[in-house]
Biotite code that builds the C-alpha atoms (Angstrom):
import biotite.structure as struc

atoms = struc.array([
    struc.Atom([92.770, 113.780, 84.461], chain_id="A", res_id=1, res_name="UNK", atom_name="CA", element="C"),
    struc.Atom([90.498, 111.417, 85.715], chain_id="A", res_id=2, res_name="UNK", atom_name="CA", element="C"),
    struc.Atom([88.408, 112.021, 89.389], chain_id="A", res_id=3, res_name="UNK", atom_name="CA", element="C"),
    struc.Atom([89.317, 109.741, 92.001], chain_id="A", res_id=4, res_name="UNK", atom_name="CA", element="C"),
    struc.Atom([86.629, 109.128, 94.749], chain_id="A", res_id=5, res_name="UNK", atom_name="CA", element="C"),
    struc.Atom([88.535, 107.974, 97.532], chain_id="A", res_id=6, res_name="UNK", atom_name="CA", element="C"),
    struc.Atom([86.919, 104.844, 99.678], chain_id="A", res_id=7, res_name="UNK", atom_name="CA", element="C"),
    struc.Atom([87.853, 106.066, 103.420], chain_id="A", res_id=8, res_name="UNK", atom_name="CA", element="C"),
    struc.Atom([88.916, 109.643, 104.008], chain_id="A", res_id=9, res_name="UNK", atom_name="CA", element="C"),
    struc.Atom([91.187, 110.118, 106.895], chain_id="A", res_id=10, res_name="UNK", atom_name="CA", element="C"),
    struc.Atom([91.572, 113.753, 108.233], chain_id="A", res_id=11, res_name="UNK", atom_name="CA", element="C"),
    struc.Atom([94.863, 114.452, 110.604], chain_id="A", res_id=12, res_name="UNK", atom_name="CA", element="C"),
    struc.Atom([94.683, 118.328, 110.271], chain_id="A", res_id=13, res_name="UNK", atom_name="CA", element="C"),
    struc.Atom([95.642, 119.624, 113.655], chain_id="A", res_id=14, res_name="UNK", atom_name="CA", element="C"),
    struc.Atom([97.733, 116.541, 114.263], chain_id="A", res_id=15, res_name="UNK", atom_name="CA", element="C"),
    struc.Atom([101.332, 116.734, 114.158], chain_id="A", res_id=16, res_name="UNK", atom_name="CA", element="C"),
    struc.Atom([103.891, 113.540, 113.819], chain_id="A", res_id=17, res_name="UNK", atom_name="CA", element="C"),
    struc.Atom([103.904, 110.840, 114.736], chain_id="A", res_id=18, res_name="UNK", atom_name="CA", element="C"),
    struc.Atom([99.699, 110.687, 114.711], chain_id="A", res_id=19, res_name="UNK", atom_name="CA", element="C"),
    struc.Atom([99.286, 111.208, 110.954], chain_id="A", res_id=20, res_name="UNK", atom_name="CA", element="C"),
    struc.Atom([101.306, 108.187, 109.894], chain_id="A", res_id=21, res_name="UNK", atom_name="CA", element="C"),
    struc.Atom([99.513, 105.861, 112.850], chain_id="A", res_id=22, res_name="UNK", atom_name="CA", element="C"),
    struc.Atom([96.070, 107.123, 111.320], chain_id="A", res_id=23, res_name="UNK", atom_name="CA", element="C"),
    struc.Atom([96.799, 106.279, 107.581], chain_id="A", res_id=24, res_name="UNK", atom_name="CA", element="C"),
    struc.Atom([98.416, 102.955, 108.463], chain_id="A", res_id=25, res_name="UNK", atom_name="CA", element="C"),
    struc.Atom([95.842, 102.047, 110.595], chain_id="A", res_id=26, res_name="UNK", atom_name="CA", element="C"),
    struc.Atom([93.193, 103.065, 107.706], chain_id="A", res_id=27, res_name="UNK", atom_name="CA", element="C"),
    struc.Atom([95.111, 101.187, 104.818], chain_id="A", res_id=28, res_name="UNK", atom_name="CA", element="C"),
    struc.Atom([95.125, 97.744, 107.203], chain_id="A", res_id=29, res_name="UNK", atom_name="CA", element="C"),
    struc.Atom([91.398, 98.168, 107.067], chain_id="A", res_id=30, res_name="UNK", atom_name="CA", element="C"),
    struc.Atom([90.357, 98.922, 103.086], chain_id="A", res_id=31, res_name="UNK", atom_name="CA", element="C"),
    struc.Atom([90.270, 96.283, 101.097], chain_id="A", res_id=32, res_name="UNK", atom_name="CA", element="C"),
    struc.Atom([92.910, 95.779, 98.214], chain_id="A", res_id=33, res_name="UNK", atom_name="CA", element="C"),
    struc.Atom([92.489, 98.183, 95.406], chain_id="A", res_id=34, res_name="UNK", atom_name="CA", element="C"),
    struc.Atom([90.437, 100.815, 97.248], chain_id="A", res_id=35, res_name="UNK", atom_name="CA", element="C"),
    struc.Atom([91.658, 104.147, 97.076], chain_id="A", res_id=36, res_name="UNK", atom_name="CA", element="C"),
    struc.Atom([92.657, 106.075, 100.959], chain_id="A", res_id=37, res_name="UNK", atom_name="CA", element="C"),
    struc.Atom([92.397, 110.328, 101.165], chain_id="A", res_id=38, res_name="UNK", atom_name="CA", element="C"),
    struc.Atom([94.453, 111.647, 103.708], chain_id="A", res_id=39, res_name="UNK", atom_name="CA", element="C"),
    struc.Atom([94.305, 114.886, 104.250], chain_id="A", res_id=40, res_name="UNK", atom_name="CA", element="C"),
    struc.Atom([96.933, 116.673, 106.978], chain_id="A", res_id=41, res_name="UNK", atom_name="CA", element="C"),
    struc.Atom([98.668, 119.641, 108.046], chain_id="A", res_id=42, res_name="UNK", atom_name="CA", element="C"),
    struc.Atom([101.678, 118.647, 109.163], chain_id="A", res_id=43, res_name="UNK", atom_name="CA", element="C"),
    struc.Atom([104.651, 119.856, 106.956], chain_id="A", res_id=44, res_name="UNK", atom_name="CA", element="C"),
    struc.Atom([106.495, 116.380, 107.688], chain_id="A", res_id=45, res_name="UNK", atom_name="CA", element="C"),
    struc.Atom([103.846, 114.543, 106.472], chain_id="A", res_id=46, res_name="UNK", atom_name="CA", element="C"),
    struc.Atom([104.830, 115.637, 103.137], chain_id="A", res_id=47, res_name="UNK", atom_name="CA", element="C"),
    struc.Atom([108.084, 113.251, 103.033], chain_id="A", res_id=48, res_name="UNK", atom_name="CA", element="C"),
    struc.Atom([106.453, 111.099, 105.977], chain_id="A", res_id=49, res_name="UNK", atom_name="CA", element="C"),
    struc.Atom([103.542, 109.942, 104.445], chain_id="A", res_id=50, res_name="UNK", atom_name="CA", element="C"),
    struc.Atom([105.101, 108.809, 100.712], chain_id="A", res_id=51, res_name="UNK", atom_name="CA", element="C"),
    struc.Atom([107.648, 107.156, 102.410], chain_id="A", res_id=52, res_name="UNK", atom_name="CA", element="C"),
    struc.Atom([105.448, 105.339, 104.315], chain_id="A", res_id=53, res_name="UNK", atom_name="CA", element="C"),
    struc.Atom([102.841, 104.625, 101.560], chain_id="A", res_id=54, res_name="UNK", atom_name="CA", element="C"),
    struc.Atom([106.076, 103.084, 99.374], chain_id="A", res_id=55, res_name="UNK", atom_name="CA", element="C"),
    struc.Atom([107.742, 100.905, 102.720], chain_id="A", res_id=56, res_name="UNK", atom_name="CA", element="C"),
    struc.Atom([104.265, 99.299, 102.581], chain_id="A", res_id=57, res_name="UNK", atom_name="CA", element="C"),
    struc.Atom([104.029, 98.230, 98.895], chain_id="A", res_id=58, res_name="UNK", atom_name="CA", element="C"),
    struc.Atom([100.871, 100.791, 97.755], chain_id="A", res_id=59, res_name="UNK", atom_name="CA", element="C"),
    struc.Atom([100.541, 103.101, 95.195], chain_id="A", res_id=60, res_name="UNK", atom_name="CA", element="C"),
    struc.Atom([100.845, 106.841, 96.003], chain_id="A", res_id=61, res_name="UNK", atom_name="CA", element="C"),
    struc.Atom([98.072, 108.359, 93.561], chain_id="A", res_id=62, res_name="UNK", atom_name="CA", element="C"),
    struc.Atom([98.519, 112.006, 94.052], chain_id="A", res_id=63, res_name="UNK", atom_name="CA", element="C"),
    struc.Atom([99.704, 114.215, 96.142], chain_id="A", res_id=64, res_name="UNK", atom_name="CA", element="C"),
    struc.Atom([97.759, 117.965, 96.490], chain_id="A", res_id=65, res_name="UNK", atom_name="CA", element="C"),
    struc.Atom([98.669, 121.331, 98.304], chain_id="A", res_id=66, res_name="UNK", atom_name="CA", element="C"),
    struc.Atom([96.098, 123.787, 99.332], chain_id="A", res_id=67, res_name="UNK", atom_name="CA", element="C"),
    struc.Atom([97.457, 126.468, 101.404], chain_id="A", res_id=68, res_name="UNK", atom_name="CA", element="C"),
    struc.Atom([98.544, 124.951, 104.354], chain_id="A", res_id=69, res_name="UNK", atom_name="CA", element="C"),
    struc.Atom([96.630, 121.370, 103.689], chain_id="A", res_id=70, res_name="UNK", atom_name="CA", element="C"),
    struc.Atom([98.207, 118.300, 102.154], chain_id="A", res_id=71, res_name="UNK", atom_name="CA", element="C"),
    struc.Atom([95.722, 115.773, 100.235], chain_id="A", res_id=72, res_name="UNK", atom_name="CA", element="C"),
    struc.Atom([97.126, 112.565, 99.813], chain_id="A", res_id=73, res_name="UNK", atom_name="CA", element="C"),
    struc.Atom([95.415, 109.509, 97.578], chain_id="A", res_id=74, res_name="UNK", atom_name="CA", element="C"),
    struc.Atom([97.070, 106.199, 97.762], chain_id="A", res_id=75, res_name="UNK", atom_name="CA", element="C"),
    struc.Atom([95.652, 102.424, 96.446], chain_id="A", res_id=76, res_name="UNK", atom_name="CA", element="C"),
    struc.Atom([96.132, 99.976, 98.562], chain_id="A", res_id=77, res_name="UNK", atom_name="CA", element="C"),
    struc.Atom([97.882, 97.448, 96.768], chain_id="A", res_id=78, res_name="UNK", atom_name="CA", element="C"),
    struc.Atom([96.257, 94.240, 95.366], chain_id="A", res_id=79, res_name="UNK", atom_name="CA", element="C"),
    struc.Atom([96.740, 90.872, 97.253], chain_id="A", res_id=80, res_name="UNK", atom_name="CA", element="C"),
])
């Protein structure tokens, strides 16, 4: 499996709903098309919250990553 570098990291750990999904939307509006977006959060709703939001908007969800506690999310903001 390939190693994505992400292009803009976004941490929300310590912020609970509905901050996480105002941070990554506000993040994706400002990469460019194609580059890739790291979230990285603590909420447990931002498990369902964040896909859901990543596929309303039209981008690709990458991977999704569980570390204890912490979620790491990659998504590519789609082209055009």
């Amino acid at each position: 499996m390939a190693i994505i570098n992400p292009d803009e990291t976004v941490d929300c750990v310590g912020l609970y709903c509905p901050e996480p999904i105002f941070k990554t939307r506000q993040a994706l509006d400002e990469l460019k098309p194609g580059e890739v977006l790291e979230v990285l959060a603590d909420d447990p709703g931002s498990e369902e919250d964040i896909p859901r939001l990543v596929k309303r908007l039209g981008h690709e969800l990458l991977e999704i990553t569980k570390e204890g506690s912490e979620i790491r999310f990659l998504i590519r903001k789609k082209e055009g």
